[in-house]
MOPAC internal coordinates of N, CA, C and O (Angstrom, degrees):
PM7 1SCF
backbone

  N    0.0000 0     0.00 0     0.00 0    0    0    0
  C    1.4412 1     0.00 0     0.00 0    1    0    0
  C    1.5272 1   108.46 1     0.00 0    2    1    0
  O    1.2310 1   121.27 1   -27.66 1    3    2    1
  N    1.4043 1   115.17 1   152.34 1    3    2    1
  C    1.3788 1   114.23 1  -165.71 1    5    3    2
  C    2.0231 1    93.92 1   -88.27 1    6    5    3
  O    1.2310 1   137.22 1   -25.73 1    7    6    5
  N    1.7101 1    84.25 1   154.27 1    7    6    5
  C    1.6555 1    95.60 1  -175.84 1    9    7    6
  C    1.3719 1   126.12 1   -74.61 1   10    9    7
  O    1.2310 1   121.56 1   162.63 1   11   10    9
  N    1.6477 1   114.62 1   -17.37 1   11   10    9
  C    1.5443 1   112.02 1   171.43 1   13   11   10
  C    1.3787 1   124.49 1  -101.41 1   14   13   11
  O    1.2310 1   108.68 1   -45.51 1   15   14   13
  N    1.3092 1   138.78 1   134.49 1   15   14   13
  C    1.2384 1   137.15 1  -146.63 1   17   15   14
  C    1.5370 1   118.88 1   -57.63 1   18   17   15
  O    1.2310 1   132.62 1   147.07 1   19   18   17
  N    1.9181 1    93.22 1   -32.93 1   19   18   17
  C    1.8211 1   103.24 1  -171.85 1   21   19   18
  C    2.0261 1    97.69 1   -61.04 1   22   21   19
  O    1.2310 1   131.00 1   130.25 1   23   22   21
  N    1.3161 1    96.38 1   -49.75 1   23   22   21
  C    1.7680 1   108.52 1  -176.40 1   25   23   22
  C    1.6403 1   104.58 1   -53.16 1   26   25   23
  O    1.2310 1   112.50 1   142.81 1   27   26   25
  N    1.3809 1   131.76 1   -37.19 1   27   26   25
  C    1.7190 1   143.07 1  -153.87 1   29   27   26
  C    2.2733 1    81.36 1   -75.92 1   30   29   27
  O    1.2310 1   132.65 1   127.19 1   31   30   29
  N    1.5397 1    93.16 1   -52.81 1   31   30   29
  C    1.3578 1   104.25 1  -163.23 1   33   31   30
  C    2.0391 1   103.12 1   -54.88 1   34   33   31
  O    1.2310 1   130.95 1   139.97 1   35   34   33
  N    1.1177 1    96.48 1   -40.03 1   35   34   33
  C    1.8719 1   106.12 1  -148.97 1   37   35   34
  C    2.1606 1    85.40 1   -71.71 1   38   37   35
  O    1.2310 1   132.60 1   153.69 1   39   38   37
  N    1.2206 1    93.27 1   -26.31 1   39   38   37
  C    1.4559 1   104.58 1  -156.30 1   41   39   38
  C    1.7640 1    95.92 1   -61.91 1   42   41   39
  O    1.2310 1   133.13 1   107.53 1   43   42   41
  N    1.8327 1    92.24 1   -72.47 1   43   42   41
  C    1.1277 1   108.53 1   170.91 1   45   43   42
  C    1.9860 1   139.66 1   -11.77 1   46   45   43
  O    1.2310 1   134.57 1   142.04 1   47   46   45
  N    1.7087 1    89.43 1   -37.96 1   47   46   45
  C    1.5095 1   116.44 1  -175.54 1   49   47   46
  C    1.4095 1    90.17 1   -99.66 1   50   49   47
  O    1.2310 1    92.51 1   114.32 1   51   50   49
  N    1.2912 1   164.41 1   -65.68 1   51   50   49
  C    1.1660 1   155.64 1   -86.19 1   53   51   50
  C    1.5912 1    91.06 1   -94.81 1   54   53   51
  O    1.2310 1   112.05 1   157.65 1   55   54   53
  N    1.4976 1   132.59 1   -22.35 1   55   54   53
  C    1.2175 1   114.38 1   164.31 1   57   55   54
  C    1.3893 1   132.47 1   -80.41 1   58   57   55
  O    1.2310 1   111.98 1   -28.27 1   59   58   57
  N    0.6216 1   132.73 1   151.73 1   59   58   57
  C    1.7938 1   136.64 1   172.59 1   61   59   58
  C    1.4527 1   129.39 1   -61.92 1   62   61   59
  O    1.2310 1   137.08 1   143.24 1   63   62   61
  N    1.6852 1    84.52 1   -36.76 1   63   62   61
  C    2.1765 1    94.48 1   175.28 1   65   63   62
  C    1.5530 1    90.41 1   -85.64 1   66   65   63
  O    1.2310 1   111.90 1   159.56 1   67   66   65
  N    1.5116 1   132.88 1   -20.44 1   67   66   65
  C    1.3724 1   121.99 1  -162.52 1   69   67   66
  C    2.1731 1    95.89 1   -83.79 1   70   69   67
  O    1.2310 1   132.46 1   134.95 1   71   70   69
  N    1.1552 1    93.54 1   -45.05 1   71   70   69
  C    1.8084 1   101.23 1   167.18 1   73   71   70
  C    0.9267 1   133.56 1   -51.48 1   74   73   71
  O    1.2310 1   126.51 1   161.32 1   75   74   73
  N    1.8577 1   105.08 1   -18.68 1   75   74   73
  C    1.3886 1   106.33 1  -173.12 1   77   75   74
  C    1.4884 1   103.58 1  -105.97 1   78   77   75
  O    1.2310 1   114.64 1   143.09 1   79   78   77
  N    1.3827 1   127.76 1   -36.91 1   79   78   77
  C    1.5519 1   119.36 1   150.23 1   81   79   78
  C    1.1363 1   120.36 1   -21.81 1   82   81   79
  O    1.2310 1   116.95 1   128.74 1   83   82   81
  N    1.0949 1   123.40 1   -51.26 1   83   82   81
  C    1.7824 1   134.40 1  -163.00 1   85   83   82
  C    1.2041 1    99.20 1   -81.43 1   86   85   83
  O    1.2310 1   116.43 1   108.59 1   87   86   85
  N    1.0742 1   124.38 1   -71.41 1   87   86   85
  C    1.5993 1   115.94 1   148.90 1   89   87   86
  C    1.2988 1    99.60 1     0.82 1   90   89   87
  O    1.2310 1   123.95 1    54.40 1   91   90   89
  N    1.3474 1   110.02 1  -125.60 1   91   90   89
  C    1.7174 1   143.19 1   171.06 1   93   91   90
  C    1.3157 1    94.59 1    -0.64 1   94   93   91
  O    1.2310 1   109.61 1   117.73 1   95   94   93
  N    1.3887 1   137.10 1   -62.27 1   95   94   93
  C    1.3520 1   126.37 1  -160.48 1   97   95   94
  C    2.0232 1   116.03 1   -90.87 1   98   97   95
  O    1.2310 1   125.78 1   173.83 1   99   98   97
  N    1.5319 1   106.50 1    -6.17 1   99   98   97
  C    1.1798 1   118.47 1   150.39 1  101   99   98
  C    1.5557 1   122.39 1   -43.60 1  102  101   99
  O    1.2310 1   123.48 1   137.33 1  103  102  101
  N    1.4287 1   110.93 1   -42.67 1  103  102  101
  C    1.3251 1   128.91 1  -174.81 1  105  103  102
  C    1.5116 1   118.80 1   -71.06 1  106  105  103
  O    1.2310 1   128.98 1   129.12 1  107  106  105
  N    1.2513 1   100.30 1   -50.88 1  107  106  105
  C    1.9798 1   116.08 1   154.14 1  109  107  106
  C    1.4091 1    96.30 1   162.43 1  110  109  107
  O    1.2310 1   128.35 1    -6.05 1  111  110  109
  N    1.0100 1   101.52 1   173.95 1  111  110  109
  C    2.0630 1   131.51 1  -174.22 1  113  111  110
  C    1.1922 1    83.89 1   -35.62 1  114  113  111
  O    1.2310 1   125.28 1   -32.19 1  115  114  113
  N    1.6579 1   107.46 1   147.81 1  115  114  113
  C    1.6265 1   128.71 1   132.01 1  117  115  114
  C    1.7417 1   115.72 1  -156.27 1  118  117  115
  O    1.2310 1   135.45 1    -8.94 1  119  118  117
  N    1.3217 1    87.70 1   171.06 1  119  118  117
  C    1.7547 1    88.26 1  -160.39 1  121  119  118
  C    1.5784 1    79.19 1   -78.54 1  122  121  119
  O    1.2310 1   132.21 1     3.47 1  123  122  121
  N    1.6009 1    94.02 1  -176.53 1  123  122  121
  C    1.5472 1   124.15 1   164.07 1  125  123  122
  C    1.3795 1   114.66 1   -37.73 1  126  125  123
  O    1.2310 1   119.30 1   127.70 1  127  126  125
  N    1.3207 1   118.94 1   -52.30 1  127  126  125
  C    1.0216 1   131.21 1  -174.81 1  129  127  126
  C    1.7674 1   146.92 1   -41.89 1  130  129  127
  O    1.2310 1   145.82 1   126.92 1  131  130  129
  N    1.8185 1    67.40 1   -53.08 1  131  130  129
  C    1.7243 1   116.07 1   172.30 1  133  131  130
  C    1.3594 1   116.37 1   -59.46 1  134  133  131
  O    1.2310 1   130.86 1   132.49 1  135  134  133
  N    1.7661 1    96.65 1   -47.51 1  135  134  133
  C    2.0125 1   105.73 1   176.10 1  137  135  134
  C    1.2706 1    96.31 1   -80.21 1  138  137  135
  O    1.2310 1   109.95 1   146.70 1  139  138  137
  N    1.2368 1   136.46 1   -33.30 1  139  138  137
  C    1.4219 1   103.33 1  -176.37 1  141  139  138
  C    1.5779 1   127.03 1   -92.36 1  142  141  139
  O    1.2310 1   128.26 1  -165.33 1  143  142  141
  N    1.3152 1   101.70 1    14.67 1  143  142  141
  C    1.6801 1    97.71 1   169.51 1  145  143  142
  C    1.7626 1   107.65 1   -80.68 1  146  145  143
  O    1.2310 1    95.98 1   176.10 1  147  146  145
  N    0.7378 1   159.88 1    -3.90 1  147  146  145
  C    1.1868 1   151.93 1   153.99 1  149  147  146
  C    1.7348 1   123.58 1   -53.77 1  150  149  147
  O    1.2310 1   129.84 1   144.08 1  151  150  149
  N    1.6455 1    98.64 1   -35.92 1  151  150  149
  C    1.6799 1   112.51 1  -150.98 1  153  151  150
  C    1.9480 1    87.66 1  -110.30 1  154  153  151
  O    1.2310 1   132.65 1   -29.60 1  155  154  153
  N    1.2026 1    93.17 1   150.40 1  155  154  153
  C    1.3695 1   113.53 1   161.08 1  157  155  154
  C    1.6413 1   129.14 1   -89.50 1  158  157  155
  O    1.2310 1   127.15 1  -125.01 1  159  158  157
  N    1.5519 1   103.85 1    54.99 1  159  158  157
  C    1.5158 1    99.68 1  -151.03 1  161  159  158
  C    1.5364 1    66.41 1  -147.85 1  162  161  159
  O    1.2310 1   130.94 1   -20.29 1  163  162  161
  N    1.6616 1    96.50 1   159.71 1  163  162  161
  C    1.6868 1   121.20 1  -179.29 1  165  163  162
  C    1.6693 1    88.43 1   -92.52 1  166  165  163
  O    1.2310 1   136.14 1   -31.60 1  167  166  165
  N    1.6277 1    86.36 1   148.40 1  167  166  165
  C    1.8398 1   122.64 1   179.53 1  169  167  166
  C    1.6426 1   108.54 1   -35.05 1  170  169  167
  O    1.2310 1   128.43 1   151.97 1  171  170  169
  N    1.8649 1   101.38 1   -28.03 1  171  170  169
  C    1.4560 1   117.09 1  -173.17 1  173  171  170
  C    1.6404 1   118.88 1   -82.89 1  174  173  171
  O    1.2310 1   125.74 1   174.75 1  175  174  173
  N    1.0368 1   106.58 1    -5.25 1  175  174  173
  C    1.3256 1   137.01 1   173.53 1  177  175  174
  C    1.2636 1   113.16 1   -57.74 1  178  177  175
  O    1.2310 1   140.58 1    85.97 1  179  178  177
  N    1.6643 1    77.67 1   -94.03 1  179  178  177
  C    1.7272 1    91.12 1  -179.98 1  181  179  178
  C    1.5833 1   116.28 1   -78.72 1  182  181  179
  O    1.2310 1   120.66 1  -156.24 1  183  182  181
  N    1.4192 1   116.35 1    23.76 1  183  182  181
  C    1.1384 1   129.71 1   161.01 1  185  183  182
  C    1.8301 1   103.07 1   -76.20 1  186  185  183
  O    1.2310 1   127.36 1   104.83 1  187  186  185
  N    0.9027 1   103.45 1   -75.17 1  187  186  185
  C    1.7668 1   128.31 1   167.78 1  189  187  186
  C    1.8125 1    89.87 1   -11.49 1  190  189  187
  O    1.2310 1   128.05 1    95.69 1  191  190  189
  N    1.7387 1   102.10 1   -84.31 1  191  190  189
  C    1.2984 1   116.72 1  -161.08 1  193  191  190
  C    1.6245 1   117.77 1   -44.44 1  194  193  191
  O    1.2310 1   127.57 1   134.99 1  195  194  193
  N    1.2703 1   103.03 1   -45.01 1  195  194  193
  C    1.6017 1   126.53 1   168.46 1  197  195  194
  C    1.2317 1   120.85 1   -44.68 1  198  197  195
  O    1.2310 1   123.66 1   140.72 1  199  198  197
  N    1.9475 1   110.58 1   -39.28 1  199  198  197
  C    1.3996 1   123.74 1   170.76 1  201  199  198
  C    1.7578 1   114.91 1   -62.70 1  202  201  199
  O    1.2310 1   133.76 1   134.30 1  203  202  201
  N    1.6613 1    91.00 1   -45.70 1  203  202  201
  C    1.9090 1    97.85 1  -173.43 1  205  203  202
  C    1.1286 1   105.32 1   -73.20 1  206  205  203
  O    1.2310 1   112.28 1   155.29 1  207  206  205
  N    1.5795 1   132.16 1   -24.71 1  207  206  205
  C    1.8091 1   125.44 1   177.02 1  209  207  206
  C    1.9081 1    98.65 1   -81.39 1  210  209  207
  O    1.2310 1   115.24 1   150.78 1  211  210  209
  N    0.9617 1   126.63 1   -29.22 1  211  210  209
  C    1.5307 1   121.19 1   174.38 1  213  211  210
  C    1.6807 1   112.05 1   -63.35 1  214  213  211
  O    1.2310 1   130.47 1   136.93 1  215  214  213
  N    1.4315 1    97.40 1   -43.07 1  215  214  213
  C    1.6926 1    91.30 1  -173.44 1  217  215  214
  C    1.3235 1   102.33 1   -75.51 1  218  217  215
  O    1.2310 1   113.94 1   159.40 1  219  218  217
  N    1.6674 1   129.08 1   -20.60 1  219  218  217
  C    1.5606 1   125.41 1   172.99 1  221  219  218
  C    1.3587 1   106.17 1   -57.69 1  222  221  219
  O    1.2310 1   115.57 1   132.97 1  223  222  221
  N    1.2037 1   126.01 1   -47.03 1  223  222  221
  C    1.5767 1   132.20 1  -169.02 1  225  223  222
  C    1.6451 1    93.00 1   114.44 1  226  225  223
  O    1.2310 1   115.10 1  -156.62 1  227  226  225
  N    1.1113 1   126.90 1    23.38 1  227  226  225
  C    1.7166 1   116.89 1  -174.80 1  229  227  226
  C    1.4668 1   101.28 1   -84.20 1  230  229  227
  O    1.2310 1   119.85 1   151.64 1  231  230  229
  N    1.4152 1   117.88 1   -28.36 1  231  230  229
  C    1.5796 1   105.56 1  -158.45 1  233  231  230
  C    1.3697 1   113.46 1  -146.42 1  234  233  231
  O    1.2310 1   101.37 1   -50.14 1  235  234  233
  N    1.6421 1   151.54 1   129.86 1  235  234  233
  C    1.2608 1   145.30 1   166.04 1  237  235  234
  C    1.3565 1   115.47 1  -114.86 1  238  237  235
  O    1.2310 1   121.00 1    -6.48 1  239  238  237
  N    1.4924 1   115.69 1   173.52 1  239  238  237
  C    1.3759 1   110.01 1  -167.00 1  241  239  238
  C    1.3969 1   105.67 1  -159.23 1  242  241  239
  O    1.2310 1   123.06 1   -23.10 1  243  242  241
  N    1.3799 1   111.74 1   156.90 1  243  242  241
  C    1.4131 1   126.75 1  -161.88 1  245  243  242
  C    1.5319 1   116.03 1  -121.56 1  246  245  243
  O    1.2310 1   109.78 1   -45.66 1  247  246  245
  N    1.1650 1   136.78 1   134.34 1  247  246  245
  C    1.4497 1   128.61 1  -176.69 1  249  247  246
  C    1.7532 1    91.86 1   -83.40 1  250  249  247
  O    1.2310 1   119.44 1   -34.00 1  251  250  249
  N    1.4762 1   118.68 1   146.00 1  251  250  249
  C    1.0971 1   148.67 1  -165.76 1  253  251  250
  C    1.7661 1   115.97 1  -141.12 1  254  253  251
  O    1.2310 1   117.83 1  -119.06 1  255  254  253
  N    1.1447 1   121.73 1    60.94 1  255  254  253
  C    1.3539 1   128.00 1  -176.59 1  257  255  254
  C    1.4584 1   108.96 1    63.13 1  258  257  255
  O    1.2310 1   112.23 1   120.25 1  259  258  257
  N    1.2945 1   132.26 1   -59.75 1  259  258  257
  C    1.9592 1   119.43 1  -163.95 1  261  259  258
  C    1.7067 1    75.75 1  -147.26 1  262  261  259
  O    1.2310 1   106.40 1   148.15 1  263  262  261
  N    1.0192 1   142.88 1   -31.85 1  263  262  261
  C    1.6025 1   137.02 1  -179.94 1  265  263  262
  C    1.3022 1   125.34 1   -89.82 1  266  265  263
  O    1.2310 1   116.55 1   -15.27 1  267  266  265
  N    1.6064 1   124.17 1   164.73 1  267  266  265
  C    1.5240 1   117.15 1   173.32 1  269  267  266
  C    1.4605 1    85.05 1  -125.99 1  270  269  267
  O    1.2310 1   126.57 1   -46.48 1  271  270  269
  N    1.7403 1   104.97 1   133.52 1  271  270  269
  C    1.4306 1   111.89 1   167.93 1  273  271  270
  C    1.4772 1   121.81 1   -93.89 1  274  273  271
  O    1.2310 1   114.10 1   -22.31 1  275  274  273
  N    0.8020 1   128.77 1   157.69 1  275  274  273
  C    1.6424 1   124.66 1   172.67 1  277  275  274
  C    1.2084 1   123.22 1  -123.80 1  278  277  275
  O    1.2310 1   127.36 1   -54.29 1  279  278  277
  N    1.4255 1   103.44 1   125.71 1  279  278  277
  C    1.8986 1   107.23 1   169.54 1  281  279  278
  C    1.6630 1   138.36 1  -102.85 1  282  281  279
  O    1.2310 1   115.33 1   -25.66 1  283  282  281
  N    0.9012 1   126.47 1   154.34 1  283  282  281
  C    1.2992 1   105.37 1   171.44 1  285  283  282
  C    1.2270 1   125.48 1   -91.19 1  286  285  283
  O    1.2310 1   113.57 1   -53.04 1  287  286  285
  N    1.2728 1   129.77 1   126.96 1  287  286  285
  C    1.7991 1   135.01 1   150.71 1  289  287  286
  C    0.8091 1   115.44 1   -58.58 1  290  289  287
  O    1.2310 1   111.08 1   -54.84 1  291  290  289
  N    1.2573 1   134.38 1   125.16 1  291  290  289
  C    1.6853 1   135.36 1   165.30 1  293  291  290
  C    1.3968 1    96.56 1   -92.49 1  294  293  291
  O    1.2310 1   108.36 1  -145.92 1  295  294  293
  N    1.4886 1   139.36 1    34.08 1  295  294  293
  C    1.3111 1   103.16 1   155.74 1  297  295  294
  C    1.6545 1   125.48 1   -87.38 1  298  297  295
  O    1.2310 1   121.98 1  -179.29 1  299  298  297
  N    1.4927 1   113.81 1     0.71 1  299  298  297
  C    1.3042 1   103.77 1   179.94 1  301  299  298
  C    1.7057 1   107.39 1  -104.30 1  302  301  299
  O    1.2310 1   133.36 1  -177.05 1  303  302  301
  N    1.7571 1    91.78 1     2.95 1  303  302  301
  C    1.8191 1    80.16 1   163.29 1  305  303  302
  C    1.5202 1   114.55 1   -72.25 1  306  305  303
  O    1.2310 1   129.35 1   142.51 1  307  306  305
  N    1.9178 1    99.58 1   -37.49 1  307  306  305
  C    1.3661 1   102.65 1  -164.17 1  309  307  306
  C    1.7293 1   119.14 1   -58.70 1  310  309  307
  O    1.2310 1   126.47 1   164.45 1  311  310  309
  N    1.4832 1   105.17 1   -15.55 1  311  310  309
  C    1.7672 1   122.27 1  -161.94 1  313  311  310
  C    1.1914 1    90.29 1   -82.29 1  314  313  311
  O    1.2310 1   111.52 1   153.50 1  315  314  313
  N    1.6949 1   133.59 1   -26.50 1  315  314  313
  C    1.6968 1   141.20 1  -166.49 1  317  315  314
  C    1.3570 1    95.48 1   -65.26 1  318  317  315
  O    1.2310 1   129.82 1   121.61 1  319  318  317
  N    1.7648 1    98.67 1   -58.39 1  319  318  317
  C    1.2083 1   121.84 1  -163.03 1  321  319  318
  C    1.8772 1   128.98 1   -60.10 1  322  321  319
  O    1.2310 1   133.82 1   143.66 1  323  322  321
  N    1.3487 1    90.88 1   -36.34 1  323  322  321
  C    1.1750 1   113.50 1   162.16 1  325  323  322
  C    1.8220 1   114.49 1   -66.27 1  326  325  323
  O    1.2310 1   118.70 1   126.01 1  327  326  325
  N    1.1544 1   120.08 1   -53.99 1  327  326  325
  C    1.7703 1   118.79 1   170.62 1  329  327  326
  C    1.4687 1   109.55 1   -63.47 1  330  329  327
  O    1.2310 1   111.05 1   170.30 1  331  330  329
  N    1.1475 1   134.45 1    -9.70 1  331  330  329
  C    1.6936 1   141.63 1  -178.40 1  333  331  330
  C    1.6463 1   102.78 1   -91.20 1  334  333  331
  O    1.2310 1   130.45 1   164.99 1  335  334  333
  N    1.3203 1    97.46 1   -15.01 1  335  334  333
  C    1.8831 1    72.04 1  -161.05 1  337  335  334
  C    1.4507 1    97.96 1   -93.29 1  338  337  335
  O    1.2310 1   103.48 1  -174.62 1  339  338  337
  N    1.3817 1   147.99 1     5.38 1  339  338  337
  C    1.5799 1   123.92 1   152.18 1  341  339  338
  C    1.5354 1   109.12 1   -54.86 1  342  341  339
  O    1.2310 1   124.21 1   121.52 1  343  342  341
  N    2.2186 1   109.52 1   -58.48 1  343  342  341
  C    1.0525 1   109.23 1  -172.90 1  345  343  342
  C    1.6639 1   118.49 1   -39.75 1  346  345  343
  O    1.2310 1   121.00 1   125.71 1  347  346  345
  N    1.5619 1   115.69 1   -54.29 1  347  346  345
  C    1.4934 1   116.84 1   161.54 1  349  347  346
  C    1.4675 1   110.79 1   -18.53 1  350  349  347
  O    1.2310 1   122.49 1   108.95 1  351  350  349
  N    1.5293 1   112.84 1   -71.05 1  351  350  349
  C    1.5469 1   111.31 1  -151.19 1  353  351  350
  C    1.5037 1    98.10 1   -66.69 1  354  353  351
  O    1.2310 1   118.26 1   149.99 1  355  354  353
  N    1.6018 1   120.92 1   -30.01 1  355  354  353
  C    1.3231 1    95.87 1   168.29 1  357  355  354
  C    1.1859 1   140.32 1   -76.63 1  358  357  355
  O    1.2310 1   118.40 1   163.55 1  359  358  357
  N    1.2377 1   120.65 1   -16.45 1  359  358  357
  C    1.2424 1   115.62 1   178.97 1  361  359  358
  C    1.5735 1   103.47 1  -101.47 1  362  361  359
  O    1.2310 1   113.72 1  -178.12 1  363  362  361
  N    0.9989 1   129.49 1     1.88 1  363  362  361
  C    1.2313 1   123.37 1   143.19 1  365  363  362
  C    1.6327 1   135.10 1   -50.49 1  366  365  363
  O    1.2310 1   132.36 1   129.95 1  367  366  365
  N    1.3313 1    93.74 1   -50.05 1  367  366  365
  C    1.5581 1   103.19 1   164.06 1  369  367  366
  C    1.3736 1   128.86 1   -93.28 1  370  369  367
  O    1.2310 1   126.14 1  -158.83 1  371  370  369
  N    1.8824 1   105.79 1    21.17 1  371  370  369
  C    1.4319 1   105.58 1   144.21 1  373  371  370
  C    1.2165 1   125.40 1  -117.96 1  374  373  371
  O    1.2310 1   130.53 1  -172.29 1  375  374  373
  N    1.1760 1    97.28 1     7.71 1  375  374  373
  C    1.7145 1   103.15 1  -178.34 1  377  375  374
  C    1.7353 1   104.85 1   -90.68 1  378  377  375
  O    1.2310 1   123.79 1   176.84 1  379  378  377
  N    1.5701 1   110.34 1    -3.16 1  379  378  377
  C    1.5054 1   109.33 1  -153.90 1  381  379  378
  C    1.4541 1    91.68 1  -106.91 1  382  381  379
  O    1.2310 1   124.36 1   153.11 1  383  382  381
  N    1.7691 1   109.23 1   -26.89 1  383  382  381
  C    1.2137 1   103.00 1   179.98 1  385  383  382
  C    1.8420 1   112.93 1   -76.69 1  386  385  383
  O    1.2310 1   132.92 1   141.98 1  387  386  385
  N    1.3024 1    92.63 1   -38.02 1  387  386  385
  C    1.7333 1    88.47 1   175.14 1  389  387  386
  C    1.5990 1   119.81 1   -55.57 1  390  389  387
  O    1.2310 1   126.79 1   135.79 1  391  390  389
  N    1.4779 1   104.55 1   -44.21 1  391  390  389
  C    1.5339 1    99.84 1  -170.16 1  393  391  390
  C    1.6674 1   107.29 1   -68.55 1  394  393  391
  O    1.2310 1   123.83 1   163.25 1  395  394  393
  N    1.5768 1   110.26 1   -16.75 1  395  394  393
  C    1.5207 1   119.08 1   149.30 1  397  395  394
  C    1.7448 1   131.38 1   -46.19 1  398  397  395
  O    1.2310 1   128.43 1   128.63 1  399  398  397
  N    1.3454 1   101.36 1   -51.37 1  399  398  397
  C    1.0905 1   115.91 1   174.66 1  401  399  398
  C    1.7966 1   120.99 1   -59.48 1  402  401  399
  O    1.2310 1   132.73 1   135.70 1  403  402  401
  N    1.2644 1    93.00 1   -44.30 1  403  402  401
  C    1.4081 1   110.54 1  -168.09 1  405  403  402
  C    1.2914 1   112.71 1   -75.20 1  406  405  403
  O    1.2310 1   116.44 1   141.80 1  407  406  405
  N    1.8590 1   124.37 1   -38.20 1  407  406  405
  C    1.3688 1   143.25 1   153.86 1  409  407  406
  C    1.5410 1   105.17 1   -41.42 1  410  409  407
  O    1.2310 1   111.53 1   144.11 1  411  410  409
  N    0.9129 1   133.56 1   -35.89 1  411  410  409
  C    1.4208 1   133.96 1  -145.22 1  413  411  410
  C    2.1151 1    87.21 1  -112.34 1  414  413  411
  O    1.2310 1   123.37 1   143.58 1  415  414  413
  N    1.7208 1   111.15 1   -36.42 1  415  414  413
  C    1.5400 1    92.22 1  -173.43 1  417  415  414
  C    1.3762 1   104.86 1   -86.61 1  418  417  415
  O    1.2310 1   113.41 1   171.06 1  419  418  417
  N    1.6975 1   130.06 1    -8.94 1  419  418  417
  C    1.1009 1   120.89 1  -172.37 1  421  419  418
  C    1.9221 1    95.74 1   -91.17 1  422  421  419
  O    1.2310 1   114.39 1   158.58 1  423  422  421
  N    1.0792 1   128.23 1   -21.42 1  423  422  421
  C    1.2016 1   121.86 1  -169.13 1  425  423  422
  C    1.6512 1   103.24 1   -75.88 1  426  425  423
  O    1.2310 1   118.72 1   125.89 1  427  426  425
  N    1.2501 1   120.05 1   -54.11 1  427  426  425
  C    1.6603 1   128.31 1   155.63 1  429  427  426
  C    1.3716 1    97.16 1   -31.24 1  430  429  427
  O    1.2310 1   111.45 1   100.53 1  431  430  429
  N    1.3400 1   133.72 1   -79.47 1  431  430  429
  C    1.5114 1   126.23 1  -135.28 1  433  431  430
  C    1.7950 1    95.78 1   -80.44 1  434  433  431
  O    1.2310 1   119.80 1   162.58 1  435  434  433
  N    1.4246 1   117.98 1   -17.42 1  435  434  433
  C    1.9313 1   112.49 1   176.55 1  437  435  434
  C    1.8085 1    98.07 1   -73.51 1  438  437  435
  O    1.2310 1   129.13 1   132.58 1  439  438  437
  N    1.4254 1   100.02 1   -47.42 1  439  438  437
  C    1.8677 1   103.96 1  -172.02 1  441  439  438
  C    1.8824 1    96.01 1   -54.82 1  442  441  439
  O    1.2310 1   116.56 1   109.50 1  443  442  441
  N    1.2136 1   124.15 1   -70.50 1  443  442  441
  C    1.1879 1   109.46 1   178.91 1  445  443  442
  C    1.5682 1   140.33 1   -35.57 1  446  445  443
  O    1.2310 1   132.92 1   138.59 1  447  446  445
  N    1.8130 1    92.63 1   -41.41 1  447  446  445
  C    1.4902 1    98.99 1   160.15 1  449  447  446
  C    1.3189 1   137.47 1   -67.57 1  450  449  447
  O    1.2310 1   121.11 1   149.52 1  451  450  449
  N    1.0650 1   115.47 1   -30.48 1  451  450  449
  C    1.9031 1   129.17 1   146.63 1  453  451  450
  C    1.1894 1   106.51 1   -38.98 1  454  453  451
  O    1.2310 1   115.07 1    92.28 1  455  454  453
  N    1.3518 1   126.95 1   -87.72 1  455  454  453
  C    1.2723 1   128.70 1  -167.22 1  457  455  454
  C    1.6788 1   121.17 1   -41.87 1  458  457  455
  O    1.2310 1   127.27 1   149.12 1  459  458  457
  N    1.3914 1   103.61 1   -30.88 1  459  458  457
  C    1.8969 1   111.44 1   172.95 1  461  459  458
  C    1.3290 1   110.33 1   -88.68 1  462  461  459
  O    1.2310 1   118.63 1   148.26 1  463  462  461
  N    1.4025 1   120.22 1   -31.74 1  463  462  461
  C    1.4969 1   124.12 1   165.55 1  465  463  462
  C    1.2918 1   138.11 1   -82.31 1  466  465  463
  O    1.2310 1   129.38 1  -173.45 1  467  466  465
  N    1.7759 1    99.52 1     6.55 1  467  466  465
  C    1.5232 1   103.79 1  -149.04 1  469  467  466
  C    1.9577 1   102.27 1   -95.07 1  470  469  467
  O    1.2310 1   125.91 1     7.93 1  471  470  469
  N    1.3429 1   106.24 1  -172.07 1  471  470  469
  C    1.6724 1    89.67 1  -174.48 1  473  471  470
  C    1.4569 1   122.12 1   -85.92 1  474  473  471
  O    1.2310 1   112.35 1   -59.44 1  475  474  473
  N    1.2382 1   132.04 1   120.56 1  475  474  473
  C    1.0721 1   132.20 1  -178.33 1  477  475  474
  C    1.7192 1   134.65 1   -24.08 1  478  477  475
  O    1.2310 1   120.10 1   180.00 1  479  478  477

């Protein structure tokens, strides 16, 4: 596993059944069990996977009479979330210029249509 937490986190997700837990456990707790009814993979599996989202910090778990349930932490969404928000501001301020752009070609292309439609 990689040594800095943002890398432990990116790692953590890089699978798809591990994304889709997080997913799934976004929704609320479930045992082992619970995540693995979806997947075609043995209990030992998503035992495994459960291990690599724990060492991310994505998920902890509680013994529950004969089961261990699992929850999700969002603090390593929030650490994602936190490295996204320059990318945000940039593409924020290109999406603002386009919908600029686009305000400005539809306002041209109605004025033109007036003028060809307009009354003689």
């Amino acid at each position: 596993m990689a040594a800095d937490p943002l890398s432990r986190v990116f790692s953590a997700l890089a699978d798809p059944t591990r994304r889709d837990m997080v997913a799934r456990l976004a929704i609320g707790d479930a045992t082992v069990n619970e995540l693995a009814r979806p997947y075609v993979v043995t209990v030992q599996a998503v035992s495994k996977h459960l291990k690599v989202l724990r060492d991310g910090g994505f998920v902890e778990s509680r013994v529950e009479a004969q089961r261990r349930v699992y929850r999700l932490n969002p603090r390593p969404l929030q650490e994602i979330d936190a490295w996204l928000l320059p990318f945000r501001r940039f593409w924020s301020r290109h999406v603002d210029a386009l919908e600029q752009h686009l305000e400005r070609m539809e306002k041209n292309s109605s004025v033109k249509g007036k003028k060809r439609h307009g009354k003689p």
